[in-house]
C-alpha positions in Angstrom: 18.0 5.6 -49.8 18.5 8.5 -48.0 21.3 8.6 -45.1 21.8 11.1 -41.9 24.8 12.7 -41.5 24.3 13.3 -38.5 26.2 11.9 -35.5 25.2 8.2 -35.1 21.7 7.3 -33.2 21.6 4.9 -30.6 19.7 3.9 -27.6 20.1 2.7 -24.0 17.7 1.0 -21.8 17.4 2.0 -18.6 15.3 0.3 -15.5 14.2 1.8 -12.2 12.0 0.3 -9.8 10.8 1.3 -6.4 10.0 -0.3 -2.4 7.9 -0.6 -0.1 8.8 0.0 3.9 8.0 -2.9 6.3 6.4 -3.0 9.2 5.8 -4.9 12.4 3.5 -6.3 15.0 3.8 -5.4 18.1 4.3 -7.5 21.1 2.0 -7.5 24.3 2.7 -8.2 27.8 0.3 -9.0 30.1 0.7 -9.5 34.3 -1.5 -10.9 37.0 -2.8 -9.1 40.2 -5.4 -9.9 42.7 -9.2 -10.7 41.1 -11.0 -7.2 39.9 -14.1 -6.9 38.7 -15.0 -8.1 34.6 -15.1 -5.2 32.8 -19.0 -4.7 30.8 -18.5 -4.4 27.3 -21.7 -3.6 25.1 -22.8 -6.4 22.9 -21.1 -6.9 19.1 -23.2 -4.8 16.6 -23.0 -5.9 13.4 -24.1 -2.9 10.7 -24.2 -4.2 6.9 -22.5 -1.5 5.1 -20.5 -1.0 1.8 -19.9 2.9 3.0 -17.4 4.5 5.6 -20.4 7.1 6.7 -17.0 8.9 7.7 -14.8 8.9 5.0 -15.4 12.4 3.5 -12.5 11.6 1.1 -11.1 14.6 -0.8 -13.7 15.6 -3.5 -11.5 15.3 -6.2 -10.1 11.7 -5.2 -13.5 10.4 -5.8 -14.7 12.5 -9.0 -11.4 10.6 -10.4 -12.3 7.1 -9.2 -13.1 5.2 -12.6 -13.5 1.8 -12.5 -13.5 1.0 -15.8 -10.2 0.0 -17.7 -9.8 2.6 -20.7 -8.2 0.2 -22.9 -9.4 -3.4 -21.8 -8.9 -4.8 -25.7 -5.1 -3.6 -26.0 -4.0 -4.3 -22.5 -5.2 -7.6 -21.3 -3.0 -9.5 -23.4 -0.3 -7.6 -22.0 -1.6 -7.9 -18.5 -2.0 -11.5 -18.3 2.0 -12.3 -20.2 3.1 -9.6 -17.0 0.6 -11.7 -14.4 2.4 -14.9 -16.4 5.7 -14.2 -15.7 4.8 -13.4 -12.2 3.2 -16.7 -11.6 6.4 -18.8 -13.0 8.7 -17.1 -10.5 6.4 -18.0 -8.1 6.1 -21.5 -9.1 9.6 -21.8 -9.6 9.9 -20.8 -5.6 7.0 -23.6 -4.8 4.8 -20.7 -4.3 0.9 -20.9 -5.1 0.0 -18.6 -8.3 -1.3 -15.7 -7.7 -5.0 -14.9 -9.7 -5.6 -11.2 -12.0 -7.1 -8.8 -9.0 -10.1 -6.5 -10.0 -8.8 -3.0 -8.2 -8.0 -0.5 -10.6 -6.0 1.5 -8.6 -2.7 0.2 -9.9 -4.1 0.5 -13.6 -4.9 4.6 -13.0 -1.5 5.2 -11.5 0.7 3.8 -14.3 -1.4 5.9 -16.6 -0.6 9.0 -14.5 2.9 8.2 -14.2 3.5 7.5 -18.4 0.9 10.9 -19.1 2.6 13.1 -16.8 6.7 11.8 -17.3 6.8 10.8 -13.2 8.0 7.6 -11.2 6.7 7.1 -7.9 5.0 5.4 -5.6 3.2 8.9 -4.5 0.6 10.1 -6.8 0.5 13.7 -8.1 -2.4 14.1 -5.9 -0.5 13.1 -2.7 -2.0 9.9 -2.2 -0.2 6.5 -1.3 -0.9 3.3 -2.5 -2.9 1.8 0.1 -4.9 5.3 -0.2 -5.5 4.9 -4.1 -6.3 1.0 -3.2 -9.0 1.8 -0.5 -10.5 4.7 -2.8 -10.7 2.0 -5.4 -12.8 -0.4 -3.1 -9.5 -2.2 -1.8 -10.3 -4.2 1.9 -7.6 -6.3 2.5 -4.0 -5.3 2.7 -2.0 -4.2 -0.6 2.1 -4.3 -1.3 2.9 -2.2 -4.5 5.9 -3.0 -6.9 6.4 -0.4 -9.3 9.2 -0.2 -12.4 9.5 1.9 -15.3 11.9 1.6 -18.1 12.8 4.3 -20.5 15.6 4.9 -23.3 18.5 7.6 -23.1 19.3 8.4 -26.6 23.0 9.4 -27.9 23.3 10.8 -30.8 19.8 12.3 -31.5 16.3 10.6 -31.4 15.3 7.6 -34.2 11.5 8.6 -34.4 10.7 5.1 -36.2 12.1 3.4 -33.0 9.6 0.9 -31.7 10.6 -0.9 -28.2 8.6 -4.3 -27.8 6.3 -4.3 -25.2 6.7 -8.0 -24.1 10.5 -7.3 -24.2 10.7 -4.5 -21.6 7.9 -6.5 -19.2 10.5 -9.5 -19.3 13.3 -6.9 -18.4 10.5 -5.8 -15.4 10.2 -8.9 -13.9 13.3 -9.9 -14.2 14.8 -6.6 -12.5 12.4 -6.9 -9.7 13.3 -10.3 -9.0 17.1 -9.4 -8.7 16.1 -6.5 -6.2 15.9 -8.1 -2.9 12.9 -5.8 -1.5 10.7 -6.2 -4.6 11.9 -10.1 -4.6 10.4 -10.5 -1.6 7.2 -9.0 -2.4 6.9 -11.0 -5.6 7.3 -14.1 -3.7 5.1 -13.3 -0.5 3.4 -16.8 0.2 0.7 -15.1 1.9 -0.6 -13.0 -1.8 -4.0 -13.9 -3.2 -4.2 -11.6 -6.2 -2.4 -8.7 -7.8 -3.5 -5.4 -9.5 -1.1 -5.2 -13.0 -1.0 -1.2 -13.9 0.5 -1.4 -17.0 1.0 1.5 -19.5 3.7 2.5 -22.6 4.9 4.0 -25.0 6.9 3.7 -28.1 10.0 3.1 -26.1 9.0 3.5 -22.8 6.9 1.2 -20.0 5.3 2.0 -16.3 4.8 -1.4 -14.9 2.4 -1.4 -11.4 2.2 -5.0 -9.3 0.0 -4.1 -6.6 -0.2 -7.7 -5.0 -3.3 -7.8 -2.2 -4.2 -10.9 0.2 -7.8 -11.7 0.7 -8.4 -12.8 3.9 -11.1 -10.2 5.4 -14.4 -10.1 5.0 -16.2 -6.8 6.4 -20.0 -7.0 7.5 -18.4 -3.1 8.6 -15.8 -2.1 7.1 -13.4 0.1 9.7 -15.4 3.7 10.7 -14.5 6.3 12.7 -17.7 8.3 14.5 -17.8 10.7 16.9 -13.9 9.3 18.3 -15.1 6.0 18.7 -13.4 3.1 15.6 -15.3 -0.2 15.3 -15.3 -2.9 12.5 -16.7 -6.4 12.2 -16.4 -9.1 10.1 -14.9 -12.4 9.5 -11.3 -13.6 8.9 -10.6 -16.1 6.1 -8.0 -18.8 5.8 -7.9 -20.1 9.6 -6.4 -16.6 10.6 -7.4 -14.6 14.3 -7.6 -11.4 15.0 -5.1 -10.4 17.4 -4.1 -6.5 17.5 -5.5 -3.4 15.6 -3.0 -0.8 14.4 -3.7 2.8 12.9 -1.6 4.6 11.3 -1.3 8.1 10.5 -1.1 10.6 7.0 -1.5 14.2 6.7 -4.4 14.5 4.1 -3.2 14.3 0.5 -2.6 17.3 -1.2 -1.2 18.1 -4.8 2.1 17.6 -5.0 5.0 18.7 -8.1 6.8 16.7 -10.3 10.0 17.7 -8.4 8.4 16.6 -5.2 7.4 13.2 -5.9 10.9 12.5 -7.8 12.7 12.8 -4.8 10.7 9.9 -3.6 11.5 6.3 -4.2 9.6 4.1 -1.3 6.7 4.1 0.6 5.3 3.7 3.9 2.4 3.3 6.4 2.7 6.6 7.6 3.0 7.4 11.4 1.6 5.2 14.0 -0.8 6.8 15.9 -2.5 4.0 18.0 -2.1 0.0 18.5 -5.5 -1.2 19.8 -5.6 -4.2 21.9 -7.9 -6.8 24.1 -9.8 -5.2 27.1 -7.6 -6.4 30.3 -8.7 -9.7 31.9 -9.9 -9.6 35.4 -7.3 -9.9 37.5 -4.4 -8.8 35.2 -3.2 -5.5 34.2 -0.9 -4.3 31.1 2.7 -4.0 31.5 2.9 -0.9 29.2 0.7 1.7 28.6 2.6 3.1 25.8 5.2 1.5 23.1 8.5 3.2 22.0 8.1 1.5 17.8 10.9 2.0 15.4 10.7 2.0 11.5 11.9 3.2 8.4 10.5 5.6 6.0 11.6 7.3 2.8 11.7 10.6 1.4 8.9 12.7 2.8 7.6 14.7 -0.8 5.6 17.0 1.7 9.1 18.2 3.0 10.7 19.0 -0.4 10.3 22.2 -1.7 7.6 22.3 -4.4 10.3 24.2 -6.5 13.0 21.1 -6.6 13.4 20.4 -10.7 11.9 16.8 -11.8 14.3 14.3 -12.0 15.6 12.9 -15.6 14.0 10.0 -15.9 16.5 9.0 -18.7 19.4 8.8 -15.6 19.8 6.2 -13.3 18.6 7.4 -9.8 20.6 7.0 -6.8 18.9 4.1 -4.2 17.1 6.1 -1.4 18.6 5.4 2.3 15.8 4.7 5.0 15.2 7.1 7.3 15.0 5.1 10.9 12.2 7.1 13.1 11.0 6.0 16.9 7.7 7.4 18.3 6.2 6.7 21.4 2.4 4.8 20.5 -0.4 4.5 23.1 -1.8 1.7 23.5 -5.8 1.5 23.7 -7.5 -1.1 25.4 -10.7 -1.7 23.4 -14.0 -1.3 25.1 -15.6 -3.8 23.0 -13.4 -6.9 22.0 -15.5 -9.6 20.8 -13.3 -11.9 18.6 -13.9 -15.6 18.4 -12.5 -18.1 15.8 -12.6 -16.1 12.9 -15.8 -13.6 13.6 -14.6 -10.2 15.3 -16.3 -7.5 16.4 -14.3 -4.5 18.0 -15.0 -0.9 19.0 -12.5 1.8 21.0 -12.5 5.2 21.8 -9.8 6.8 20.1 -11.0 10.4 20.6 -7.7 10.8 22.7 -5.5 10.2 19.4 -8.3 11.8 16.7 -7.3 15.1 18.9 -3.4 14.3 19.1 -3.1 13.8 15.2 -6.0 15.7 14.4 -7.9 15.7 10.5 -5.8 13.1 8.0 -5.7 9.7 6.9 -6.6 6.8 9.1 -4.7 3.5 8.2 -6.2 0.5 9.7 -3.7 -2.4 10.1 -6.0 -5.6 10.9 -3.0 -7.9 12.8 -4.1 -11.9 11.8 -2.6 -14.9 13.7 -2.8 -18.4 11.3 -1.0 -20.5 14.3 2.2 -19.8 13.2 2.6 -16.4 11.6 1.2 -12.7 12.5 0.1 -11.2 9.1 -1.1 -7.2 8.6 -4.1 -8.5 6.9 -5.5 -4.9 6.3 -4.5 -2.0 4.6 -7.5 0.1 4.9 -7.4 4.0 5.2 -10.1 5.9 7.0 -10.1 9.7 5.5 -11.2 11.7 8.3 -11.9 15.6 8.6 
């Protein structure tokens, strides 16, 4: 048997996972004034389409679009013990289990992650989950988890080290679970399905839970033409449609290693424009505008594109939010025609298109169940 002299070999796990930003829905006021005259709105058109006619998405967004899973034999084992271990927090929290989802998105981006040494929520390409998630045929609203684990080596390398892969998925869940943010997005009582991303290496594992509700149904899925937005459809699971929100994203661009490892959250974006309820006769808004606070993290778009990658075999410092305020419009739709669960709505949003300008559209499709407003929508309009 042959023994190294060399300094002794030994290695270190190490987990990082990342956040989403949270967001809110905003509250209307309404006063009354002297009987005016009902507003005409156009009749509901309902146009069956599986196509944003407007969605000129980036040309190489789509050309990468693959539906498929490349490795269906080796990982669905794998996938269902990670969508297992999922489900028995949940049912330890008297939570309803949560079913395998059929977007790929999540899949794709732990593959780019483990073949290209990054963690983040942003993809080389500049595009956002919800972005990824729409291109992928995503219509309801998406939350992303994402956690990688990795060993830092002392001593030299051991080349016949073999990590086991159900081993570091326990250590995933069970580090998300003790991380309050990613806690709360694992036990989300409103989640229907979740996306499982999942690829590794010898010692090494990207983990993607990109958890999605499924309460929409389009018969048009969100278009913007000519200025104007409109969607139909039906809600599902007793849920109204009660305020539309779009949010705004420079177009996606290629982005360094360096760049997105800076990042370690995500966010909607900018909001550009809440859309609500024509005004009923007699009655006029309070506000015609809406000063909205949130949180975002690291922008990659404002690091420089020379910034060195991070060391992936460190633990990273936690990211502090970044609190913004903007001033958002509100629009009054011109064509509001929401009852019980069917909705039909159309505004003119030519105003904001021409504020904002070419970039991402994301629509936020606000749902009342009685008790709770849900964003039930996480849809993203590219538009240039």
């Amino acid at each position: 048997m042959q023994v190294s002299k060399g300094p002794k070999r030994f290695p270190v796990g190490l987990g990082i996972a990342l956040i989403l930003m949270a967001f809110v829905l905003v509250a209307l006021a309404v006063i009354a004034v002297s009987p005016t005259t009902t507003p005409s709105f156009s009749k509901p058109t309902t146009v069956l389409s599986n196509e944003n006619k407007e969605i000129t998405t980036l040309d190489k967004a789509i050309a990468t679009q693959d539906t498929s899973n490349p490795q269906p034999s080796k990982t669905q084992p794998l996938i269902q013990y990670a969508l297992d271990l999922i489900n028995k927090d949940r049912s330890a929290n008297g939570l309803a289990v949560v079913t395998q989802g059929s977007n790929t998105a999540a899949q794709k981006h732990a593959e780019d992650m483990l073949n290209n040494s990054y963690f983040s929520h942003w993809g080389l390409d500049g595009m956002k989950p919800y972005m990824r998630y729409t291109l992928a045929g995503g219509l309801n609203y998406e939350a992303e988890n994402a956690f990688m684990t990795a060993i830092r080596w002392y001593g030299g390398t051991d080349p016949s080290y073999v990590r086991d892969t159900k081993v570091m998925l326990d250590e995933a869940e069970e580090s998300l679970m003790e991380s309050p943010g990613h806690r709360v997005n694992i036990l989300n009582k409103w989640h229907k399905n979740v996306n499982i991303g999942l690829a590794y290496g010898k010692d090494s594992l990207f983990l993607v839970q990109q958890f999605e509700g499924d309460y929409l149904s389009f018969s048009k899925v969100p278009v913007l033409k000519d200025g104007v937005f409109s969607v139909s459809g039906q809600t599902l699971g007793g849920f109204t449609v009660k305020q539309i929100q779009l949010w705004y994203d420079q177009l996606p661009h290629t982005l360094t290693l360096g760049q997105v490892g800076a990042t370690h959250s995500y966010d909607a974006g900018t909001p550009a424009a809440f859309i609500r309820p024509p005004v009923p006769a007699g009655k006029y808004y309070t506000e015609i505008e809406s000063l909205y606070p949130w949180e975002s993290g690291v922008d990659p778009y404002t690091v420089s594109p020379d910034t060195a990658p991070p060391d992936m075999s460190k633990t990273q410092d936690a990211e502090n939010p970044i609190s913004h305020q903007e001033i958002v419009k509100w629009v009054d739709a011109r064509q509001w025609n929401v009852s019980g669960s069917s909705f039909s709505i159309e505004a003119n949003l030519s105003q904001i298109l021409s504020k904002f300008g070419k970039g991402v559209y994301t629509v936020k499709i606000w749902g009342n169940s009685g008790t709770e407003n849900i964003s039930l929508s996480s849809y993203s309009i590219f538009h240039r």
